[in-house]
Gaussian input, Z-matrix of N, CA and C with variables (Angstrom, degrees):
# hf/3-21g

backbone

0 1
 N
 C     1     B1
 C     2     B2     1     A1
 N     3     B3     2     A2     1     D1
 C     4     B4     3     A3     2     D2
 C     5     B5     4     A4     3     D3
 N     6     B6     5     A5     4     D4
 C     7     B7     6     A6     5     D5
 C     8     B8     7     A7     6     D6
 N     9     B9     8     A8     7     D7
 C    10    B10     9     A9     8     D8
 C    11    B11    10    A10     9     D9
 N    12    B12    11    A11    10    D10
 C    13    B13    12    A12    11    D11
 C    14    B14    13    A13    12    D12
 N    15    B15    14    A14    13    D13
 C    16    B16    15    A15    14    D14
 C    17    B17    16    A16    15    D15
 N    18    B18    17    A17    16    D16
 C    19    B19    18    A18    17    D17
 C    20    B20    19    A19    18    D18
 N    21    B21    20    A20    19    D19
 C    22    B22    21    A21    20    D20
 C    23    B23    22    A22    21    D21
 N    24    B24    23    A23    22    D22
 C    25    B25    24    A24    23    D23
 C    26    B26    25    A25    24    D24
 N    27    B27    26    A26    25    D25
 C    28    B28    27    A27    26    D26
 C    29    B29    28    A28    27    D27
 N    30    B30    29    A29    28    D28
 C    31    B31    30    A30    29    D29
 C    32    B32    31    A31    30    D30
 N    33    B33    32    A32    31    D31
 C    34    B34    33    A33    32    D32
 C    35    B35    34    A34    33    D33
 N    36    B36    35    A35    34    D34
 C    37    B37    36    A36    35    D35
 C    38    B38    37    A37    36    D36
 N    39    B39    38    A38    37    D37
 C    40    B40    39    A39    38    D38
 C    41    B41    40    A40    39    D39
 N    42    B42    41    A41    40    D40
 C    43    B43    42    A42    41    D41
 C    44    B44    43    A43    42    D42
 N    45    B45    44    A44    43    D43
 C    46    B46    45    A45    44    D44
 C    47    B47    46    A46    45    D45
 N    48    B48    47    A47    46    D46
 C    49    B49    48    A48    47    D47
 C    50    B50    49    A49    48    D48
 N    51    B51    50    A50    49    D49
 C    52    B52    51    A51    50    D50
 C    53    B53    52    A52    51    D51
 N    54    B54    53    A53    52    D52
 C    55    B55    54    A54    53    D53
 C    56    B56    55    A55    54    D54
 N    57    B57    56    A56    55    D55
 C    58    B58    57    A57    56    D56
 C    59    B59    58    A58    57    D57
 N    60    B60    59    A59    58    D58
 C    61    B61    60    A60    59    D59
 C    62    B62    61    A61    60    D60
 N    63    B63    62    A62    61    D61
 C    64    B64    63    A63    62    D62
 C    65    B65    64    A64    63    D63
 N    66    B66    65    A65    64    D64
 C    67    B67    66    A66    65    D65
 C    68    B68    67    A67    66    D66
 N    69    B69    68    A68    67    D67
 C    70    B70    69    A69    68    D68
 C    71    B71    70    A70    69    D69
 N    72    B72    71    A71    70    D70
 C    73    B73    72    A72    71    D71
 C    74    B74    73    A73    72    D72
 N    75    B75    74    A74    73    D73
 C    76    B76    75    A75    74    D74
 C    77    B77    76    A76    75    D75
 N    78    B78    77    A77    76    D76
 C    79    B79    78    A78    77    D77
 C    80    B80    79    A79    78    D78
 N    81    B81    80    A80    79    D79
 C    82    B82    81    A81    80    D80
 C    83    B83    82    A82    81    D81
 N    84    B84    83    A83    82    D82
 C    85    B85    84    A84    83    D83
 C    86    B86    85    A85    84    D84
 N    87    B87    86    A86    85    D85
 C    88    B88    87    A87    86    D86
 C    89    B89    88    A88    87    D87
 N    90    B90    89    A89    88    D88
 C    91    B91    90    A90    89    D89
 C    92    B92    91    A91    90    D90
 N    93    B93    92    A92    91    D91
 C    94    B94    93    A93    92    D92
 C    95    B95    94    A94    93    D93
 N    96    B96    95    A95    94    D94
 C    97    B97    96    A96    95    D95
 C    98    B98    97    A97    96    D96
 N    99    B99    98    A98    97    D97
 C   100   B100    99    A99    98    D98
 C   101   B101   100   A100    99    D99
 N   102   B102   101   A101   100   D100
 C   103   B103   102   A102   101   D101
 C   104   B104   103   A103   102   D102
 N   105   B105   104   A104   103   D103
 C   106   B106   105   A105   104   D104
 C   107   B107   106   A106   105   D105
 N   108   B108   107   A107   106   D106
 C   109   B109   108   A108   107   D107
 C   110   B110   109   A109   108   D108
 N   111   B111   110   A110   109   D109
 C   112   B112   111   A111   110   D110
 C   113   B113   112   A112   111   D111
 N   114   B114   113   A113   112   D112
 C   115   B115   114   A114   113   D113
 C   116   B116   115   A115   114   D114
 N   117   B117   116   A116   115   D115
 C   118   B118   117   A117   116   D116
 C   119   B119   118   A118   117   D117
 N   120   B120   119   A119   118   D118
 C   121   B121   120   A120   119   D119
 C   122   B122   121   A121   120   D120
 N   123   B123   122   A122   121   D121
 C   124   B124   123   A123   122   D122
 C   125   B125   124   A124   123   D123
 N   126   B126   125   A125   124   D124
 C   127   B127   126   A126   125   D125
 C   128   B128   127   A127   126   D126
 N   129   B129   128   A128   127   D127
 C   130   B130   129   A129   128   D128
 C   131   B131   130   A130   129   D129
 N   132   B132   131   A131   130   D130
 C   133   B133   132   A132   131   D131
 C   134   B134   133   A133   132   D132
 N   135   B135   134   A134   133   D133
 C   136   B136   135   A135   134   D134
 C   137   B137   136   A136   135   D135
 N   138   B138   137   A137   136   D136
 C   139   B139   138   A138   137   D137
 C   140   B140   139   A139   138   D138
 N   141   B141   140   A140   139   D139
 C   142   B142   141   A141   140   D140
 C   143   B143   142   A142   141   D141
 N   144   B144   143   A143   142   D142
 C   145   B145   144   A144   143   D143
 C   146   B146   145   A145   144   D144
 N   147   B147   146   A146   145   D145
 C   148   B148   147   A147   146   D146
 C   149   B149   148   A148   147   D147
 N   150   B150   149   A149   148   D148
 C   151   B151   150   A150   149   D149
 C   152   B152   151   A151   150   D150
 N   153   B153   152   A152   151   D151
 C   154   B154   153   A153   152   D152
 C   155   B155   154   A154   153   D153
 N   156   B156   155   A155   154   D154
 C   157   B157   156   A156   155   D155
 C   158   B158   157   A157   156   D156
 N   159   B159   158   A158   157   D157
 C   160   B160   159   A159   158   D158
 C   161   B161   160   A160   159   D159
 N   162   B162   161   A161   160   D160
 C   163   B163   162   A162   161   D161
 C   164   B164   163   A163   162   D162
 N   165   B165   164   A164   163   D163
 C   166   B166   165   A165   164   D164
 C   167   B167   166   A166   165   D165
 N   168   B168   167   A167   166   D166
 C   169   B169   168   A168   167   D167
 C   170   B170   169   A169   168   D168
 N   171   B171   170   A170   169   D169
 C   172   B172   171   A171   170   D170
 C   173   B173   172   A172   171   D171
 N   174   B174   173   A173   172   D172
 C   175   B175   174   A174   173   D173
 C   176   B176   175   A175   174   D174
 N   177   B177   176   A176   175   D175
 C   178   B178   177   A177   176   D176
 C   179   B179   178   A178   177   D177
 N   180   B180   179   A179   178   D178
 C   181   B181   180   A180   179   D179
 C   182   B182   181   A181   180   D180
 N   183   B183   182   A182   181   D181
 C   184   B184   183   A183   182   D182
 C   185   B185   184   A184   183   D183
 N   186   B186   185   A185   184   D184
 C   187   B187   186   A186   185   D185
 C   188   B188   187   A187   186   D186
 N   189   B189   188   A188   187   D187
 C   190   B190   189   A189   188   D188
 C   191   B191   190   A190   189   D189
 N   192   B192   191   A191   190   D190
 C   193   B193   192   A192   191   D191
 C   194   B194   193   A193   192   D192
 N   195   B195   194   A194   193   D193
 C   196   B196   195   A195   194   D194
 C   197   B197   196   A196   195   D195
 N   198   B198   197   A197   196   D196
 C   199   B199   198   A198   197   D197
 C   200   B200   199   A199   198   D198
 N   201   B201   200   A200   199   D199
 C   202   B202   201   A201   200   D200
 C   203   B203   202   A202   201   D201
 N   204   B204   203   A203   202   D202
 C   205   B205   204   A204   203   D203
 C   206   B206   205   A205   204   D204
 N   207   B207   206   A206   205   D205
 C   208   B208   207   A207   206   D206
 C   209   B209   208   A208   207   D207
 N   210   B210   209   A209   208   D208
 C   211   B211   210   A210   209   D209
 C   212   B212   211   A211   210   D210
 N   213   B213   212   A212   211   D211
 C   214   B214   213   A213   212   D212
 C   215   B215   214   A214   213   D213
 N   216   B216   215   A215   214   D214
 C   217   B217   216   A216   215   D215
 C   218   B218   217   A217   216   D216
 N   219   B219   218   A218   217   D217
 C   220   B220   219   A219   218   D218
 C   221   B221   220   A220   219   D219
 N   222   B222   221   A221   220   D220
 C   223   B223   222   A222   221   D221
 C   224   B224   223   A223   222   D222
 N   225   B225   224   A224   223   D223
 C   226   B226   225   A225   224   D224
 C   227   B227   226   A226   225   D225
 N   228   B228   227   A227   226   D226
 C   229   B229   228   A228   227   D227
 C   230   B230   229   A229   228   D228
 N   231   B231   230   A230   229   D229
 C   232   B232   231   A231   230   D230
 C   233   B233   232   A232   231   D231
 N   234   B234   233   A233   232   D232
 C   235   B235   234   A234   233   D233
 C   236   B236   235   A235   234   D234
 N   237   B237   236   A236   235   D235
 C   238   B238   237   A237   236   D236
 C   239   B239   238   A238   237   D237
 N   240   B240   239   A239   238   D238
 C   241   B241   240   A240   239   D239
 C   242   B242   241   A241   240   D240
 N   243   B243   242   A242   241   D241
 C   244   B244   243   A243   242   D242
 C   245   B245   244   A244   243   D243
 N   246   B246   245   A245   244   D244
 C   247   B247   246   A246   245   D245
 C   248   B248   247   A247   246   D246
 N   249   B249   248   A248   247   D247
 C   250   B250   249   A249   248   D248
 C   251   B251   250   A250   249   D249
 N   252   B252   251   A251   250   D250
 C   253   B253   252   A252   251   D251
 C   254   B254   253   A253   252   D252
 N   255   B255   254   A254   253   D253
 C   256   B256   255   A255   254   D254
 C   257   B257   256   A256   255   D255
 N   258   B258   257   A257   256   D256
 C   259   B259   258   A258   257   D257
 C   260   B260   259   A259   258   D258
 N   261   B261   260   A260   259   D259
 C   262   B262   261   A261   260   D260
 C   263   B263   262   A262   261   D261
 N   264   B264   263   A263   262   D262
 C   265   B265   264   A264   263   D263
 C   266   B266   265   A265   264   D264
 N   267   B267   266   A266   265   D265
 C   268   B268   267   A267   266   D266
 C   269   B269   268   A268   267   D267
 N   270   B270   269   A269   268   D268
 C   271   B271   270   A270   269   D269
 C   272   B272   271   A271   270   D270
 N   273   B273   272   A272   271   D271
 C   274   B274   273   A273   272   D272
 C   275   B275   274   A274   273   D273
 N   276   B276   275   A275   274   D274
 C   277   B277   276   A276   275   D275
 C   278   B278   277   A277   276   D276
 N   279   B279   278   A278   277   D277
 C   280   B280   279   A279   278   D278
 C   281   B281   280   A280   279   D279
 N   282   B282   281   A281   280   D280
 C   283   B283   282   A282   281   D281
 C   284   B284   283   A283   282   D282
 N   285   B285   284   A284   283   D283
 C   286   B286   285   A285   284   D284
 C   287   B287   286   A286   285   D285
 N   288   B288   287   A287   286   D286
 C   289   B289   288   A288   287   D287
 C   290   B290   289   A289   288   D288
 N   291   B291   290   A290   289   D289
 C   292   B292   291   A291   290   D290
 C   293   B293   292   A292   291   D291
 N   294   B294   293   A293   292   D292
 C   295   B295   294   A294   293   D293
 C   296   B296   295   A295   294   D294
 N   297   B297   296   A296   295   D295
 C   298   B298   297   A297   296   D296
 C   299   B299   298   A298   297   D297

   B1=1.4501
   B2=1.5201
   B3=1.0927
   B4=1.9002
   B5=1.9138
   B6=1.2771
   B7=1.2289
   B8=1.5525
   B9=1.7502
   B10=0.9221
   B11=1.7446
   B12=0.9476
   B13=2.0870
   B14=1.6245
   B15=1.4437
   B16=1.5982
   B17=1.1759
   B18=1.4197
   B19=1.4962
   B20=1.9000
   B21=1.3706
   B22=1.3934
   B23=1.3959
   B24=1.2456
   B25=1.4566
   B26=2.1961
   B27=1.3018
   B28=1.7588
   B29=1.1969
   B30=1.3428
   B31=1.7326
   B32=1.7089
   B33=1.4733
   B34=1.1450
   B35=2.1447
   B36=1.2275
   B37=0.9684
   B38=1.8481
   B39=1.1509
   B40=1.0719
   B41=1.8788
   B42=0.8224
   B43=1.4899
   B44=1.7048
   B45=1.4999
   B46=1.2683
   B47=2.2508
   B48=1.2748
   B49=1.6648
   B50=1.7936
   B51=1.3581
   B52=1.6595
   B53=1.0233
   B54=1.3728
   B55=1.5042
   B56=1.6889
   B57=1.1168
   B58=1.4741
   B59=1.7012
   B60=1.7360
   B61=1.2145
   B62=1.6094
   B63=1.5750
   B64=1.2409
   B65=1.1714
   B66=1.7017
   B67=1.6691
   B68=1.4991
   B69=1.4081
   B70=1.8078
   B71=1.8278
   B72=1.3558
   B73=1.2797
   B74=2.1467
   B75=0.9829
   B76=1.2377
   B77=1.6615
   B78=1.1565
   B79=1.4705
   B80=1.7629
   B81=1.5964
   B82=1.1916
   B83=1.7075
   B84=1.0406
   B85=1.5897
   B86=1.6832
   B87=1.1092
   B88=1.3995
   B89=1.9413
   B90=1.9958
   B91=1.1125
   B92=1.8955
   B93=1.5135
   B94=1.3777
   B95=1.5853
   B96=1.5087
   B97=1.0734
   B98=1.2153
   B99=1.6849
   B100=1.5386
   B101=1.3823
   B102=1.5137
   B103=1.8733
   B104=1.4212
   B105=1.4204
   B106=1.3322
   B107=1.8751
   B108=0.9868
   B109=1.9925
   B110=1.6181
   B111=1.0282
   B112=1.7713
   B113=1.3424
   B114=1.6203
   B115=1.1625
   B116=0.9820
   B117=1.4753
   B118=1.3841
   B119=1.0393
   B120=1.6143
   B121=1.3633
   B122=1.9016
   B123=0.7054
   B124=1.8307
   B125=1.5423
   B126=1.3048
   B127=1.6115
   B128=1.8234
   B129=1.4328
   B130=1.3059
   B131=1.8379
   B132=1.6002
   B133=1.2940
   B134=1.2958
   B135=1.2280
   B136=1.1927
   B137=1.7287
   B138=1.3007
   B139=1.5832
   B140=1.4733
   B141=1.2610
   B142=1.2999
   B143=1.4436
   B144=1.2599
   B145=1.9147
   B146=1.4509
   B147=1.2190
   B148=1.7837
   B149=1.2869
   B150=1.4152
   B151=1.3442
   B152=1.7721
   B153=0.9726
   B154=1.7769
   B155=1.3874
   B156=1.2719
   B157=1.3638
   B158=2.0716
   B159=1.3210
   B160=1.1267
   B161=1.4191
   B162=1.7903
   B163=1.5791
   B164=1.6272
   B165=1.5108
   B166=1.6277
   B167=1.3132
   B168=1.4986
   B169=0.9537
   B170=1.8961
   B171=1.5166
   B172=1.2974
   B173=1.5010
   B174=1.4949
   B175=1.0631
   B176=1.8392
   B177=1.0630
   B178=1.6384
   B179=1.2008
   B180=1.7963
   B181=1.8487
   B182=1.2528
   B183=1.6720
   B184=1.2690
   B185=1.9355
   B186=1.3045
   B187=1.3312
   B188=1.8777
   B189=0.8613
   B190=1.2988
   B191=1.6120
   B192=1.4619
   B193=1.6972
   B194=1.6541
   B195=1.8647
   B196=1.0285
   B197=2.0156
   B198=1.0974
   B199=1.1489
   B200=1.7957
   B201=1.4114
   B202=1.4235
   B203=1.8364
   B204=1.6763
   B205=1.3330
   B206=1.7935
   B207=1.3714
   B208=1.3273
   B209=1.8259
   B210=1.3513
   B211=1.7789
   B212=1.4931
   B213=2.0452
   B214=1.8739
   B215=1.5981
   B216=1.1817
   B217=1.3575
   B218=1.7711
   B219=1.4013
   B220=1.6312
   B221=1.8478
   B222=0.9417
   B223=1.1713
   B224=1.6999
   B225=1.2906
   B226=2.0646
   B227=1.6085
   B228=1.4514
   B229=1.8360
   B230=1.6823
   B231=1.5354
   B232=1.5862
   B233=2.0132
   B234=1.1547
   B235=1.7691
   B236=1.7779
   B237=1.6246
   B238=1.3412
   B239=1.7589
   B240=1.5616
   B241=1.5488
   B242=1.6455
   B243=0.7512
   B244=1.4738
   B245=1.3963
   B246=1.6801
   B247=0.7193
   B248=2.0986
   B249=0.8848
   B250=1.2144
   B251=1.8356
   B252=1.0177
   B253=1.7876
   B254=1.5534
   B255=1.0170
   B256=1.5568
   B257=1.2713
   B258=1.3115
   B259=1.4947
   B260=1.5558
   B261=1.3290
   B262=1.3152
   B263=1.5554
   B264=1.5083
   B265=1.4958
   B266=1.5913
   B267=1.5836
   B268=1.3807
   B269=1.6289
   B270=0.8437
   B271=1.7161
   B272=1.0521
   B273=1.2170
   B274=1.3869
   B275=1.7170
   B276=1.2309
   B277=1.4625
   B278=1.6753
   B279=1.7946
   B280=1.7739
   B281=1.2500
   B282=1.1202
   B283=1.2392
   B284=1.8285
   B285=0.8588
   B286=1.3365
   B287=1.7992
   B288=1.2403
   B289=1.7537
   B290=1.5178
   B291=1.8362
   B292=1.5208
   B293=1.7588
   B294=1.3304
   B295=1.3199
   B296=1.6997
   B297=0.8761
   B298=2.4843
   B299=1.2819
   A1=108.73
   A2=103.42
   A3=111.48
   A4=94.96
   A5=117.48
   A6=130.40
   A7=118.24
   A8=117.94
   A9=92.30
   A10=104.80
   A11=149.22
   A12=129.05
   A13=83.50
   A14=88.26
   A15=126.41
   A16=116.74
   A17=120.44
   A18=122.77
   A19=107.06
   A20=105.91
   A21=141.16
   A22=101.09
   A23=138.17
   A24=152.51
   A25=101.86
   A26=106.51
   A27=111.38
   A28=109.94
   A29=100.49
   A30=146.26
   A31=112.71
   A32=119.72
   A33=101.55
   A34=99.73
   A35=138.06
   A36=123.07
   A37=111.02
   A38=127.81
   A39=127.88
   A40=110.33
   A41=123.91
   A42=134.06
   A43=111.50
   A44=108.77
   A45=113.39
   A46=124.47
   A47=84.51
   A48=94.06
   A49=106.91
   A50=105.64
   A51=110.21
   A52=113.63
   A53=125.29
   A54=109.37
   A55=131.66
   A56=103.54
   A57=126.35
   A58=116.37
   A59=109.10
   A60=129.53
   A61=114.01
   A62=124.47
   A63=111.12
   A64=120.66
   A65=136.13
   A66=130.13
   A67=90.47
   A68=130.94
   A69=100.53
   A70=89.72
   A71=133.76
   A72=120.49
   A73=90.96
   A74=116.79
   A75=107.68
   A76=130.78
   A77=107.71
   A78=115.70
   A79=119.92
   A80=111.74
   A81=117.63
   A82=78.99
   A83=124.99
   A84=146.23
   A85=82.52
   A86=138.41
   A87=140.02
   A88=114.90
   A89=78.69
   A90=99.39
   A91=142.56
   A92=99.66
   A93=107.78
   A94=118.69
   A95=116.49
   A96=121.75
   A97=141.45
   A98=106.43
   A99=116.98
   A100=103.44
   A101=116.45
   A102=97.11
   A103=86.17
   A104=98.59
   A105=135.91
   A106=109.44
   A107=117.11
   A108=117.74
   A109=98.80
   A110=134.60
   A111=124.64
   A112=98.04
   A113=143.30
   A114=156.30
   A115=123.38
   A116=150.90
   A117=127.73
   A118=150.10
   A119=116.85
   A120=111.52
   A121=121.49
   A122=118.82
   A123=107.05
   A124=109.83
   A125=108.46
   A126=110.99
   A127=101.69
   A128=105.34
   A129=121.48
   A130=126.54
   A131=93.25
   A132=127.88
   A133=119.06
   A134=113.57
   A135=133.12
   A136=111.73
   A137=126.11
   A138=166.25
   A139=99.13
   A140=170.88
   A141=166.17
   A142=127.64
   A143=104.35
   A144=128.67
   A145=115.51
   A146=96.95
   A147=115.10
   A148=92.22
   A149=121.01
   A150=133.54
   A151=115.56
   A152=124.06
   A153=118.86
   A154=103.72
   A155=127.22
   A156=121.88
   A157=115.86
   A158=105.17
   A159=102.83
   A160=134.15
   A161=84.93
   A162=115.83
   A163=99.96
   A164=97.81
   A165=107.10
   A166=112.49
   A167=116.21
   A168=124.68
   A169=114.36
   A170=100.22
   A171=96.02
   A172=116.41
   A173=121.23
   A174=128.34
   A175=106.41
   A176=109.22
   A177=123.38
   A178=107.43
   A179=108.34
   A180=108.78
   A181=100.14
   A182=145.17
   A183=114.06
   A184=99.97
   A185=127.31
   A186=147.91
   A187=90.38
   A188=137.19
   A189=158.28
   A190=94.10
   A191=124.50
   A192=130.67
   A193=92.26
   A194=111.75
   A195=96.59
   A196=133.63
   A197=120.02
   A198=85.75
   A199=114.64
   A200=113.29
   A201=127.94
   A202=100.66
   A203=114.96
   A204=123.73
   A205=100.77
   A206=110.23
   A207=136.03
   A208=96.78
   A209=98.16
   A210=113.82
   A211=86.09
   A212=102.66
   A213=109.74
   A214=93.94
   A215=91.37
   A216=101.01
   A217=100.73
   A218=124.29
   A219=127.70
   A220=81.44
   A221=149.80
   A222=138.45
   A223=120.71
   A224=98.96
   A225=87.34
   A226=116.09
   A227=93.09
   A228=91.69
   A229=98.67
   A230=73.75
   A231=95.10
   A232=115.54
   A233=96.30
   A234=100.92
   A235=99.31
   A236=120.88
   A237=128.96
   A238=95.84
   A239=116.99
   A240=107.61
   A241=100.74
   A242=131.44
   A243=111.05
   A244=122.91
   A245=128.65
   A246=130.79
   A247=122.81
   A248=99.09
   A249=122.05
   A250=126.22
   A251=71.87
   A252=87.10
   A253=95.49
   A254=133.16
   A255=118.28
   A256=130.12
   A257=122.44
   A258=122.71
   A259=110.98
   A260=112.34
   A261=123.22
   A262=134.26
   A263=86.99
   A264=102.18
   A265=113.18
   A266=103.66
   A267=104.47
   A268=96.73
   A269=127.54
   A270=119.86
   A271=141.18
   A272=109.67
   A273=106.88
   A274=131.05
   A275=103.38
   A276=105.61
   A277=136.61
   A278=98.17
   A279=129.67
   A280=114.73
   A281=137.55
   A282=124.61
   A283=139.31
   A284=118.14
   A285=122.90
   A286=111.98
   A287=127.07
   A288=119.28
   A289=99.10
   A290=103.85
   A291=110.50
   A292=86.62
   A293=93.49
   A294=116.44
   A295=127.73
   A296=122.64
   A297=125.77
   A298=75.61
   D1=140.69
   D2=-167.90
   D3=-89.30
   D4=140.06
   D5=170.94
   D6=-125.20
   D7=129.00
   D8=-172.67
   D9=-126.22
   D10=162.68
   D11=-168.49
   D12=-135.14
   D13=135.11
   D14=153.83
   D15=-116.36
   D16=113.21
   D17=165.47
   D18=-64.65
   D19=136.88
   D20=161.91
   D21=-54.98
   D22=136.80
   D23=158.87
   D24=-58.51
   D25=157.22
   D26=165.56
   D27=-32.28
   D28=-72.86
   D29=-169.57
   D30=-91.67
   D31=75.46
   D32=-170.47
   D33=-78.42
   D34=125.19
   D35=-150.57
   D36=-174.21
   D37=138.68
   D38=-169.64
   D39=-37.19
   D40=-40.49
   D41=167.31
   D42=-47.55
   D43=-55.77
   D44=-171.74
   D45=-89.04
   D46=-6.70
   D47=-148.97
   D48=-76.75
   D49=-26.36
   D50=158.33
   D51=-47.50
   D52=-71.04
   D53=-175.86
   D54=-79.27
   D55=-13.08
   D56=157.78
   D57=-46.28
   D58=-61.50
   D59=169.60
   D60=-55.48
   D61=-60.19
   D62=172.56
   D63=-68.92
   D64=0.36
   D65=158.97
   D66=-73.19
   D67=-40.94
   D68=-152.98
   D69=-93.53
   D70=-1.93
   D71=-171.23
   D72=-92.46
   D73=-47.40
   D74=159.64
   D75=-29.56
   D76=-54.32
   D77=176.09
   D78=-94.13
   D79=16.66
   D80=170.95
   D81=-93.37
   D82=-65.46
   D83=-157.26
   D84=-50.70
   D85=-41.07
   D86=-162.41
   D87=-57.10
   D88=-72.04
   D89=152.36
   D90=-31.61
   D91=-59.69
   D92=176.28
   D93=-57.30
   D94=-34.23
   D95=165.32
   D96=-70.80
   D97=9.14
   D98=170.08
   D99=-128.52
   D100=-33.16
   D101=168.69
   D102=168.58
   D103=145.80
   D104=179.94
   D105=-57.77
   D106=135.81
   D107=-175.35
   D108=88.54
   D109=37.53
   D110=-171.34
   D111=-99.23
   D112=172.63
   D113=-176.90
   D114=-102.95
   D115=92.35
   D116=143.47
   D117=-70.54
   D118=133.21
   D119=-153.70
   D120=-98.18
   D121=92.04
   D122=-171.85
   D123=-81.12
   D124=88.76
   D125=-177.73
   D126=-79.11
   D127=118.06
   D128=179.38
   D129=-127.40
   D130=50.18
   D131=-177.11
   D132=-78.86
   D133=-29.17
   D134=-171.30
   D135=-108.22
   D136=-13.65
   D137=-165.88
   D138=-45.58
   D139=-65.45
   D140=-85.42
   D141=-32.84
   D142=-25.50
   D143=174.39
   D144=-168.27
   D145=159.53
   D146=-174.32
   D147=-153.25
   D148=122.54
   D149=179.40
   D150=-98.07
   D151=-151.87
   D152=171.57
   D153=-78.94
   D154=-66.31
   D155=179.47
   D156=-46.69
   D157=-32.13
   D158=160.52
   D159=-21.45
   D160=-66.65
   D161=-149.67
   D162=-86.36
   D163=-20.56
   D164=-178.48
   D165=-75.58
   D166=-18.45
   D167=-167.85
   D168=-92.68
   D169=-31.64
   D170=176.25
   D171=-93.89
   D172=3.94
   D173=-177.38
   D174=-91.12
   D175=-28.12
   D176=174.02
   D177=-70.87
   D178=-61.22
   D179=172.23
   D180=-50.07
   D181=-30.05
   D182=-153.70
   D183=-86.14
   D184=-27.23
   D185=178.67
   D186=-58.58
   D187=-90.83
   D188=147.01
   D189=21.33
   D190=-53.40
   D191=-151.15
   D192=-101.16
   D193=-53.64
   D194=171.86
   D195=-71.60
   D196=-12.87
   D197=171.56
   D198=-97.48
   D199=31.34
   D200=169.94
   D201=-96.59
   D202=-18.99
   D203=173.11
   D204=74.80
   D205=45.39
   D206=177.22
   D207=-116.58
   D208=153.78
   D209=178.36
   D210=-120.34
   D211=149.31
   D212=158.74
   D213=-112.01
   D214=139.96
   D215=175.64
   D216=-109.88
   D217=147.83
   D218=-161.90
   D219=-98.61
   D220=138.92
   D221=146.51
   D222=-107.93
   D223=124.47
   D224=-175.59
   D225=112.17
   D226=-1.78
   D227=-168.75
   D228=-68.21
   D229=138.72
   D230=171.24
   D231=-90.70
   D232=155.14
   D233=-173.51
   D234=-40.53
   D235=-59.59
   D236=-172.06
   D237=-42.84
   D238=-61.93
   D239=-171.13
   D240=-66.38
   D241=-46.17
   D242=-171.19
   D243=-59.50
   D244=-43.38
   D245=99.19
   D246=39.59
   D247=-105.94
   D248=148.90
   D249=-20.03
   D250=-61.67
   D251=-169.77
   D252=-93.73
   D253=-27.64
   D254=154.79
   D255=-60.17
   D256=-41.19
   D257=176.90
   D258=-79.98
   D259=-10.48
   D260=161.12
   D261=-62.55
   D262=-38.31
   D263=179.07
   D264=81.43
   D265=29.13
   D266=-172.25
   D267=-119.07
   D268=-2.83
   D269=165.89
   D270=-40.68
   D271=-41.07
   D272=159.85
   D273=-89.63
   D274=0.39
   D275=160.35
   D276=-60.29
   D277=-11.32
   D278=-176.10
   D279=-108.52
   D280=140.28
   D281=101.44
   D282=-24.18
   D283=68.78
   D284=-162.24
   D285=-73.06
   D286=97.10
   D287=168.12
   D288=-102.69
   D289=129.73
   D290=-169.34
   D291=-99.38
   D292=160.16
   D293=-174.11
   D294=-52.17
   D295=120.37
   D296=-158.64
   D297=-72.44

């Protein structure tokens, strides 16, 4: 299975998420061009906040991968984002690896 990692911005956040979005729509596009089921990776190690537009944003990329029949995997989440993405009701939309 082909894997491909996009680092997450500080601030993932209405300010930042355009260009954020065209790095991970690039590497869906990456992906598709070597084979169908590939991984994307959103390393968010470096992450400090994700606001609504954030979350809107990775919830669209995640629509975006699956109907290419690609998985995002969150890599790096911290307790606060997970957290997060539970009361969201977006957890199971990831692969979630919390932060070593």
């Amino acid at each position: 299975m082909s894997e491909f990692v996009v680092p997450a911005p500080v601030h993932l956040s209405a300010q930042t998420r355009g260009a954020f979005r065209e790095d991970v729509l690039r590497g869906i596009a990456r992906l598709s061009a070597t084979e169908p089921g590939g991984r994307l990776v959103i390393d968010l190690a470096e992450t400090q906040r994700i606001d609504s537009a954030g979350l809107g944003t990775l919830v669209m990329l995640q629509l975006r991968a699956a109907e290419k029949r690609h998985t995002i995997c969150l890599r790096g989440v911290s307790e606060e984002m997970r957290f997060l993405l539970l009361m969201t009701r977006l957890e199971d939309r990831f692969d979630i690896e919390p932060r070593g």
